[in-house]
BADREN-571329 format. One record per residue (C-alpha): x, y, z; residue in one letter; residue number from 1. Coordinates in Angstrom, 3 decimals, always signed. Example, Ala and Ser with C-alpha at 12.3 -4.5 7.8 and 13.67 -1.06 7.14 Angstrom:
DRENDO/+12.300/-4.500/+7.800/A/1
DRENDO/+13.670/-1.060/+7.140/S/2
***
This chain:
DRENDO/+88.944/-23.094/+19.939/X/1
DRENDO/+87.809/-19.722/+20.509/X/2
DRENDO/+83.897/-18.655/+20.442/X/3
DRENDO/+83.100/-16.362/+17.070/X/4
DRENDO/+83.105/-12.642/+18.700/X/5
DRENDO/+81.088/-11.853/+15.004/X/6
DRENDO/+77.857/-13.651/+14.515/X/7
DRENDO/+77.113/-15.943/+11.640/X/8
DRENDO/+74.474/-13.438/+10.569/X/9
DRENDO/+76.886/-10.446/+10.667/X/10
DRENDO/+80.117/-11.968/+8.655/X/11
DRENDO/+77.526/-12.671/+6.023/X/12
DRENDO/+76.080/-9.032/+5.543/X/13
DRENDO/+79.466/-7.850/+4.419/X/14
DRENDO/+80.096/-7.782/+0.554/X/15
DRENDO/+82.561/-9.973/-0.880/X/16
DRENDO/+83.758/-7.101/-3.471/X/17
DRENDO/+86.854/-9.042/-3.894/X/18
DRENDO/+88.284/-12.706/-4.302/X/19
DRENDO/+88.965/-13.870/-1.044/X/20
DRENDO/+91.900/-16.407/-0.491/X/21
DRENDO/+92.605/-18.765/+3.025/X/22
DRENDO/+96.249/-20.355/+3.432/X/23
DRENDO/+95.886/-23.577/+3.232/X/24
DRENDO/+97.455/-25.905/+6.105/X/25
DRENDO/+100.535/-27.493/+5.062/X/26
DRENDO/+99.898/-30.626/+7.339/X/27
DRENDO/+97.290/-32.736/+9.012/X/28
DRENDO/+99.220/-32.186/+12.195/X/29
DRENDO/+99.431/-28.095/+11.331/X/30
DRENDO/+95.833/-27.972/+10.496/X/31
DRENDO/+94.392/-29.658/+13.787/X/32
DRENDO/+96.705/-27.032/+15.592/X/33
DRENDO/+95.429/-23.976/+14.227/X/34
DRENDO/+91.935/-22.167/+14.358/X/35
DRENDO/+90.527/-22.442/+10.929/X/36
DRENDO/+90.714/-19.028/+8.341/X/37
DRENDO/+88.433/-16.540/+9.667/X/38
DRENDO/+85.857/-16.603/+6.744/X/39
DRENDO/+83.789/-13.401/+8.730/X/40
DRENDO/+87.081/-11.593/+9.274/X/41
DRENDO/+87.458/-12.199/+5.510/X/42
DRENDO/+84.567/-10.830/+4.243/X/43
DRENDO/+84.621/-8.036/+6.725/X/44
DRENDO/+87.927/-6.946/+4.945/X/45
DRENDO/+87.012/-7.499/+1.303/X/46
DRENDO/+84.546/-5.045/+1.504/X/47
DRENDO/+86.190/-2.456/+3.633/X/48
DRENDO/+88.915/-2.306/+1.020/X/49
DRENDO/+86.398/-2.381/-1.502/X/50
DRENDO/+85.500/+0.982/-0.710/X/51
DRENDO/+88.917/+2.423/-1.080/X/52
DRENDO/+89.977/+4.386/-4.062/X/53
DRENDO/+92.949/+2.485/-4.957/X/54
DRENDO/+93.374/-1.368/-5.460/X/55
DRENDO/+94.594/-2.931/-1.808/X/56
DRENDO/+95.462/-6.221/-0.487/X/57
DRENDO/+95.650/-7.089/+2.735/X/58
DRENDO/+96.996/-9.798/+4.929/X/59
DRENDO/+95.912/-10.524/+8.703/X/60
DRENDO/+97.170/-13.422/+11.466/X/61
DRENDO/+96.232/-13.445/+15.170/X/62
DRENDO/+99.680/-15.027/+16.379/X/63
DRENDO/+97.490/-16.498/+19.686/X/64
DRENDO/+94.808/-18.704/+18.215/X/65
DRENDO/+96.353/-18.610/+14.219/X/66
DRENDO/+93.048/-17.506/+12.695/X/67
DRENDO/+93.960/-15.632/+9.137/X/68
DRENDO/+92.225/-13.703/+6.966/X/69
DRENDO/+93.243/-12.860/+3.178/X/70
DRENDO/+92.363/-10.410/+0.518/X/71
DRENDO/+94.733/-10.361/-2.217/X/72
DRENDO/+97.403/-12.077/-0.342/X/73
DRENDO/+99.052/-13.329/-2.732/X/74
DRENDO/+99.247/-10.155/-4.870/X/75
DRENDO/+102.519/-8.479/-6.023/X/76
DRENDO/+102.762/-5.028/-4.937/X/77
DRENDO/+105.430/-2.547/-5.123/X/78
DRENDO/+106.674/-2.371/-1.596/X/79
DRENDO/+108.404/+1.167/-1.314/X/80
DRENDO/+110.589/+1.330/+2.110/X/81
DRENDO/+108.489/-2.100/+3.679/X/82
DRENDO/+111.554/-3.825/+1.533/X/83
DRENDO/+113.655/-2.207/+4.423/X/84
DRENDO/+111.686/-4.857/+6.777/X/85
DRENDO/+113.872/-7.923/+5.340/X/86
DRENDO/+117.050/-5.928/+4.660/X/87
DRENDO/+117.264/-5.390/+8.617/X/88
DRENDO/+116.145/-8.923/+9.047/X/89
DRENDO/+119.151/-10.346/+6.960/X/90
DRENDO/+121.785/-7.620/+8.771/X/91
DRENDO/+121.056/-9.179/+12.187/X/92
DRENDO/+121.639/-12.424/+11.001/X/93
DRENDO/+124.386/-11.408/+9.773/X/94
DRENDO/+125.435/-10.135/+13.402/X/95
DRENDO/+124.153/-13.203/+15.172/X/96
DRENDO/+126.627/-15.098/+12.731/X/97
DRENDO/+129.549/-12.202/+13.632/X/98
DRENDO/+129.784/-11.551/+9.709/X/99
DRENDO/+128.268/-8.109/+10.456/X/100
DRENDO/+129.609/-5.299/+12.484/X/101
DRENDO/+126.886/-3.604/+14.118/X/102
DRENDO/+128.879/-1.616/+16.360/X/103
DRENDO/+131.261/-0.513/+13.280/X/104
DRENDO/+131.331/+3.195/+12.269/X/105
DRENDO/+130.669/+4.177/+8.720/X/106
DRENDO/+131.743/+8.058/+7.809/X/107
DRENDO/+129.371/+9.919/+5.451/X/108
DRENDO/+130.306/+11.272/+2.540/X/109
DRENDO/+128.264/+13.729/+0.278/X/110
DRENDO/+128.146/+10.608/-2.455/X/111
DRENDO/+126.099/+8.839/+0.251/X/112
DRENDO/+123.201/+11.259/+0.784/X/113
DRENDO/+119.764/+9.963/-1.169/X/114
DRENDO/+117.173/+12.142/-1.347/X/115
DRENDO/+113.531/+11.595/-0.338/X/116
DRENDO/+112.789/+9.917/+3.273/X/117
DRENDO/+115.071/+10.764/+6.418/X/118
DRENDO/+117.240/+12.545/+8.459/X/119
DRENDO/+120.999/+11.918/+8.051/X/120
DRENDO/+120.810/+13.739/+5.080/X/121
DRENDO/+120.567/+16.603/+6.640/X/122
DRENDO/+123.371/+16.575/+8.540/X/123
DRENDO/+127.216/+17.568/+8.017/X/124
DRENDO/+129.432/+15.268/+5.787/X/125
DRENDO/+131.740/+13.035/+8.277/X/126
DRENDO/+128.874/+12.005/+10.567/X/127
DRENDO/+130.409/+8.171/+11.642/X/128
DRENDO/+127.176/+6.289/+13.165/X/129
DRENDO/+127.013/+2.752/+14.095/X/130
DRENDO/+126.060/+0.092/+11.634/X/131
DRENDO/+123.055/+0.069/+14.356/X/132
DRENDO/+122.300/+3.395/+14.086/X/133
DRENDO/+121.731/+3.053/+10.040/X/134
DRENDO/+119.374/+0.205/+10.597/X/135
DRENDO/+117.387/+2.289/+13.259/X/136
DRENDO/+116.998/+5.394/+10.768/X/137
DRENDO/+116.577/+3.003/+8.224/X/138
DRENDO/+113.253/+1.627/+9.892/X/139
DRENDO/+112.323/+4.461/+12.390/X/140
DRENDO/+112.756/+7.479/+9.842/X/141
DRENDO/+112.760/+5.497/+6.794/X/142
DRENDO/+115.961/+7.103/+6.111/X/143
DRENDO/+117.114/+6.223/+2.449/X/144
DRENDO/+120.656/+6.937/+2.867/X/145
DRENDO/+120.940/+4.531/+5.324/X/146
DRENDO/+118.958/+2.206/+3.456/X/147
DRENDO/+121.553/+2.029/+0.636/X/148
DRENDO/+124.481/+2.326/+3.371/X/149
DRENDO/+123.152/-1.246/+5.092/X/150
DRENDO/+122.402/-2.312/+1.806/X/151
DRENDO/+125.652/-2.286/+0.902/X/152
DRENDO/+127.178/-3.568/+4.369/X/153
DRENDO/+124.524/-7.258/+3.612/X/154
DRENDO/+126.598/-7.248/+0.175/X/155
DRENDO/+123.865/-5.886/-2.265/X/156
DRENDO/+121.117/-6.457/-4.139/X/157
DRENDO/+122.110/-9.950/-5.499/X/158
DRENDO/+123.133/-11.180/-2.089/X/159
DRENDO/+120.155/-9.651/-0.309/X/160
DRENDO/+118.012/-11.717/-3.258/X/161
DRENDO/+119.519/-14.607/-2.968/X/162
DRENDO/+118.578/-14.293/+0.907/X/163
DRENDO/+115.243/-13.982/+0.050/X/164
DRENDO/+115.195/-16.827/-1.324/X/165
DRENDO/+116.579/-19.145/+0.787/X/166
DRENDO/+114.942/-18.347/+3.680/X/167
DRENDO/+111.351/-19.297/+1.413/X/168
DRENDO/+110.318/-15.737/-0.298/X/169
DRENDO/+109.850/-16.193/-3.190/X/170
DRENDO/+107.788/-13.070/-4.387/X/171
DRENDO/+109.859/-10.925/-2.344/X/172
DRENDO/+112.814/-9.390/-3.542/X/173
DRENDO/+114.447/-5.260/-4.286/X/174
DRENDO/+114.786/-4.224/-7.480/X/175
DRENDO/+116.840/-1.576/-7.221/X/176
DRENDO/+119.109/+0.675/-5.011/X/177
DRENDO/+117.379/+3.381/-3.702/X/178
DRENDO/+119.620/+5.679/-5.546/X/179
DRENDO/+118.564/+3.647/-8.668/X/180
DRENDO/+115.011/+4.269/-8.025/X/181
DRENDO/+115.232/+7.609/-7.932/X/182
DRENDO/+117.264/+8.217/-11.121/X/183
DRENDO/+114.970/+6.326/-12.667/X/184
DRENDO/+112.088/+8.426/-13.830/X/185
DRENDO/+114.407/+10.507/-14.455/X/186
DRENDO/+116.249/+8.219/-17.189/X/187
DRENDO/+112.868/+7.615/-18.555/X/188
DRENDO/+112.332/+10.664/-19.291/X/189
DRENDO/+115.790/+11.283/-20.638/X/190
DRENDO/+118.477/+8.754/-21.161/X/191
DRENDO/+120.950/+11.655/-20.553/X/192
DRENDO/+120.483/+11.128/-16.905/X/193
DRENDO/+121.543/+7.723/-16.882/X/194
DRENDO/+125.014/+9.022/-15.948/X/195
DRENDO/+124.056/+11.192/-13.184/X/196
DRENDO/+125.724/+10.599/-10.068/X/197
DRENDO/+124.254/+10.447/-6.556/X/198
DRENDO/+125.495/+13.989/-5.913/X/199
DRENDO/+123.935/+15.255/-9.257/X/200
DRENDO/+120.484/+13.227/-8.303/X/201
DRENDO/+120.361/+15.146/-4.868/X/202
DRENDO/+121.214/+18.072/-6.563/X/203
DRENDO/+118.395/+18.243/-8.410/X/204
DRENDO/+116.093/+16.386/-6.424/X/205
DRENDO/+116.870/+19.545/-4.038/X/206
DRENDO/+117.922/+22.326/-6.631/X/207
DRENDO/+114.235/+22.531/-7.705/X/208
DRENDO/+114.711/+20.867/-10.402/X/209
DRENDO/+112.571/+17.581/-9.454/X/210
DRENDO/+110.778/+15.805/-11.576/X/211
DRENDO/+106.730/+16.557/-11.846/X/212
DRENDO/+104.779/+13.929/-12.644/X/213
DRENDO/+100.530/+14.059/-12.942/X/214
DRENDO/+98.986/+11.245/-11.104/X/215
DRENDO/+97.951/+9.128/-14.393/X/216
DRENDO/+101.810/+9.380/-15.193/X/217
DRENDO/+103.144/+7.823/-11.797/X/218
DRENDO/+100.263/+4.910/-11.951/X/219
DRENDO/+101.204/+4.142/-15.596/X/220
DRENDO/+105.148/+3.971/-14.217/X/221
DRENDO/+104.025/+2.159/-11.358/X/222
DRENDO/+102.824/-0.266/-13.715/X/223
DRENDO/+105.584/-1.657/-15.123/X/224
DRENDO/+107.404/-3.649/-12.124/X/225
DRENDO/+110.801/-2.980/-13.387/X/226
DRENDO/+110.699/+0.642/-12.019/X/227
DRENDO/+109.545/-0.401/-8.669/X/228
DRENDO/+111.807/+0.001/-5.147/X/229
DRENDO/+110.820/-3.640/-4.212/X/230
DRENDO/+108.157/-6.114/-4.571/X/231
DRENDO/+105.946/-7.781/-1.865/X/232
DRENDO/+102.845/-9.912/-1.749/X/233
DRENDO/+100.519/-8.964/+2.017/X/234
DRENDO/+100.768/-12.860/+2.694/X/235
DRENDO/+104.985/-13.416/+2.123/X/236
DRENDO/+105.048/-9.986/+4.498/X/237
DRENDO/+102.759/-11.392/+7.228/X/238
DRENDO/+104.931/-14.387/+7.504/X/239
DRENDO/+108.145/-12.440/+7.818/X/240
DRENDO/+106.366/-10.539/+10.394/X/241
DRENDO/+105.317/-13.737/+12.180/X/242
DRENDO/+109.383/-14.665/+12.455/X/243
DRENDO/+110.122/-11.947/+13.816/X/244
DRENDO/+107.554/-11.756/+16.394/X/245
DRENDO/+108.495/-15.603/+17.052/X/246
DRENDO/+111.592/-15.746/+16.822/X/247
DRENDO/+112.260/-17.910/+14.371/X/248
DRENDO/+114.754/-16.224/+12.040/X/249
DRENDO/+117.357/-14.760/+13.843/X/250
DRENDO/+118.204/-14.945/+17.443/X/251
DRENDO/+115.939/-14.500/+20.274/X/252
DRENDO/+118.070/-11.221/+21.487/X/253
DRENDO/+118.164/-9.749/+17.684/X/254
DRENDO/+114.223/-10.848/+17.345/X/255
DRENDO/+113.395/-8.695/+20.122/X/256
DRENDO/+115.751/-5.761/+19.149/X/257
DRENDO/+113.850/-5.652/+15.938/X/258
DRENDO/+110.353/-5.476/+17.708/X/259
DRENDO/+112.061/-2.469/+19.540/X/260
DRENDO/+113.065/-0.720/+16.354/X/261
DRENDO/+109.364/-1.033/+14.532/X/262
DRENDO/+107.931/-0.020/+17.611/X/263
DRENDO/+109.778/+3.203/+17.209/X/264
DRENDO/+108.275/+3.921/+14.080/X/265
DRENDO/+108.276/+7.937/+13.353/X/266
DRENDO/+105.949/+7.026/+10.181/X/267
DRENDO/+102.629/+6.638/+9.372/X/268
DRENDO/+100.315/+7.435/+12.788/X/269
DRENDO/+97.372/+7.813/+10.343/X/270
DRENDO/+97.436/+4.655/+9.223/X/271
DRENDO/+97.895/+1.512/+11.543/X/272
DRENDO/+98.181/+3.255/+15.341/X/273
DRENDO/+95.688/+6.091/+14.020/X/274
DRENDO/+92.361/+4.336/+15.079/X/275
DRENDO/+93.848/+1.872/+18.131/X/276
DRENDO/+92.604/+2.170/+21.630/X/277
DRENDO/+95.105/+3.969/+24.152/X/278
DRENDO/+97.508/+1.407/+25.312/X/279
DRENDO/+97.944/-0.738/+21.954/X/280
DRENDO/+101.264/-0.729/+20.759/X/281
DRENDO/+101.979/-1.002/+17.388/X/282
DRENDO/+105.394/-2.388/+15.761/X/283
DRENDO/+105.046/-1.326/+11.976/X/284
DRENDO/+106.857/+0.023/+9.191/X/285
DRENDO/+105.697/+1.870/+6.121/X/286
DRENDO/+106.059/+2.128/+2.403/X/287
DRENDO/+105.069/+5.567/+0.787/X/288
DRENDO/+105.058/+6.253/-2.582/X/289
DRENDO/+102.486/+9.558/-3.005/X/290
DRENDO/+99.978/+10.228/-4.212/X/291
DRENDO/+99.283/+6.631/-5.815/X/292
DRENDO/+100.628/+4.164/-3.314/X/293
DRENDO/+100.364/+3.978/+1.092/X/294
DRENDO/+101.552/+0.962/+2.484/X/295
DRENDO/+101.827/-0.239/+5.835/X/296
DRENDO/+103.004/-3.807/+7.537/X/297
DRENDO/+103.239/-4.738/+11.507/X/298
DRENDO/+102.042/-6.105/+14.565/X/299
DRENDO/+99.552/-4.778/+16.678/X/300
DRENDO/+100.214/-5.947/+20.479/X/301
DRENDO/+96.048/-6.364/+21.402/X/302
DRENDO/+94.259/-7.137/+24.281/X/303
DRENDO/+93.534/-10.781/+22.738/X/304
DRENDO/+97.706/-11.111/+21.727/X/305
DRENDO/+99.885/-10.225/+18.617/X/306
DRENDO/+98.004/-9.557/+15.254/X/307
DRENDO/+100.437/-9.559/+12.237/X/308
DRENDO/+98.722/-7.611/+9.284/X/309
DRENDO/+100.127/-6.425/+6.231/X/310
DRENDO/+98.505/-3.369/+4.120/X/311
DRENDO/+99.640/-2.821/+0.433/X/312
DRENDO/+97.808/-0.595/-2.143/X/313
DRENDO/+98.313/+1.232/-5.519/X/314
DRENDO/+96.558/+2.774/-7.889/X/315
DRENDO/+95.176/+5.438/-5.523/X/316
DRENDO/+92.344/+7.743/-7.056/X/317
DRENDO/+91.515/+9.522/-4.160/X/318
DRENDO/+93.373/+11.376/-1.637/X/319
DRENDO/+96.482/+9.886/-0.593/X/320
DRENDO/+95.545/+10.892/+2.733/X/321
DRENDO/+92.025/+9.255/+2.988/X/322
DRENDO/+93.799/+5.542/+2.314/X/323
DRENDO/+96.034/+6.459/+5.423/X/324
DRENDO/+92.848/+6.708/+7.062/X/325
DRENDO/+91.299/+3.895/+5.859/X/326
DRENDO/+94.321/+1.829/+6.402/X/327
DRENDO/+93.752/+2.754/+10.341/X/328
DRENDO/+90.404/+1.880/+10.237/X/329
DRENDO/+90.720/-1.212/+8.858/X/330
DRENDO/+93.384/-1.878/+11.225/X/331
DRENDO/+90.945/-1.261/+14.487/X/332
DRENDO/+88.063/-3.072/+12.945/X/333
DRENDO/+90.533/-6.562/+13.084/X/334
DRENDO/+91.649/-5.697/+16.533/X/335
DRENDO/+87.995/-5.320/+17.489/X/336
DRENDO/+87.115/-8.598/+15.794/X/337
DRENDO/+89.513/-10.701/+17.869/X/338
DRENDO/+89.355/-8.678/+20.761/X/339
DRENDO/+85.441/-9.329/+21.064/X/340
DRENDO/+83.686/-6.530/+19.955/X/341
DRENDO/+80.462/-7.329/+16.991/X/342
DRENDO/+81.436/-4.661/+14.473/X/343
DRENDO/+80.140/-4.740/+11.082/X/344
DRENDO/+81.386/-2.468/+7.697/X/345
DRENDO/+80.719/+0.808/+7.625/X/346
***
């Protein structure tokens, strides 16, 4: 077992804002294996995210000595694109098991542009990628058309569910198609727009007719879980994360095309990589949903070995920007804790 790079004296300073939960060991066997939850680490992280404006869970597992640390884990959250994360997991099991194509062309058609996040959008009708290619804009741009594209080529939302749930996710699951999500503030609103159709959505997502919303109106939507994109808990996330790192979901070739894809990550350099030391790779994906929600889940590749750690928040008072911040700093006072350093709050 590793010596505590945070004294006893230290961990205890830090505020315990909020309830702090440690995953239990599932067997005597697991729990002589594994370095005990990292009460310091812990307590460390309850009160950073104390300070945030928003509420914010968080998730963290050093994959070399499994020490964990848990705030919220166990909390739903609505997890904006990080619901892409699984949905490429299931479509390379899918290829390992040669029920997916990923070197099959789709054509575009106008019907298949979505608004928001991404790039094929913006490009002429009859573009053909790969099924590959979908799943890399999916993750590195966030790209929503390809997200309902792949979404479609797994079978949809009740197949991508049902997934979920047999590979032990329980929390996790999509609520929606991303065109879905999009119409539906709109159908709130109006129940007119329930007919619209995708090329009517982009229309006036881009015609300048979107919809404006005040802050206090997107947290009271955000609310009600029906409307979300997806829903995640920080702990279910972290162990999805841990598979992939590992291994232990899909093949060891498809495992370590996935680390390649995250690592490409176009998103979110304020928040996880933002604060890291030169050198520290980061294989993360993102969730936006401004100005109430910034979310972001990955692996940091440390001097000490892998740390999984998996950011949600909502309810963001402040500036939207600020949690991106704070998400980074957060992020670089874990890496300092297992990579040595004493570091206390702020």
């Amino acid at each position: 077992m590793r010596s505590r790079p945070i004294s006893h004296a230290v961990a205890c300073c830090a505020i315990a804002l909020l309830a702090l939960v440690h995953t239990p060991r599932a067997t005597a066997s697991a729990q002589s294996a594994a370095t005990p939850a990292g009460d310091g680490l812990s307590k460390l992280l309850a009160a950073e995210l104390g300070r945030w404006p928003a509420k914010a869970g968080v998730y963290v597992k050093h994959l070399g000595t499994g020490e964990e640390a848990v705030v919220l884990g166990d909390e739903r959250f609505n997890s904006f694109s990080v619901i892409k994360l699984p949905l490429m997991v299931m479509a390379f099991e899918m290829a390992d098991q040669g029920r997916l194509n990923l070197a099959e062309r789709h054509v575009i058609a106008r019907a298949d542009f979505r608004g928001g996040s991404g790039i094929l959008r913006h490009h002429d009708v009859g573009a053909n990628p790969t099924v590959r290619d979908l799943i890399i804009e999916m993750i590195i741009t966030s790209d929503n058309t390809a997200t309902d594209l792949v979404l479609a080529k797994v079978g949809g939302i009740e197949a991508f569910n049902q997934w979920l749930a047999a590979k032990g996710y329980r929390e996790t699951r999509m609520v929606m198609s991303v065109f879905d999500f999009f119409r539906k503030p709109y159908e709130l609103r109006d129940a007119k727009y329930r007919s619209l159709t995708p090329e009517q959505l982009l229309d006036l997502q881009l015609g300048g007719s979107a919809l404006a919303e005040s802050r206090d109106e997107r947290i009271r939507r955000e609310a009600d879980a029906s409307n979300w994109l997806g829903v995640n808990t920080p702990r279910e996330t972290g162990r999805l994360l841990e598979a992939i790192e590992k291994g232990t979901l899909v093949s060891a070739a498809s495992s370590k095309e996935m680390v390649r894809i995250l690592r490409a990550q176009q998103a979110g350099q304020r928040r996880m990589p933002h604060y890291l030391p030169i050198g520290y790779a980061t294989a993360h994906k993102t969730g936006d949903g401004p100005p109430v929600i910034a979310n972001d889940v990955g692996i940091v590749y440390a001097r000490s070995g892998p740390i999984v750690m998996a950011f949600y928040t909502a309810d963001i008072r402040g500036l939207w920007q600020d949690v991106e911040d704070a998400i980074g700093r957060a992020t670089r006072l874990v890496v300092d804790y297992f990579d040595g350093k004493v570091v206390s709050p702020r």
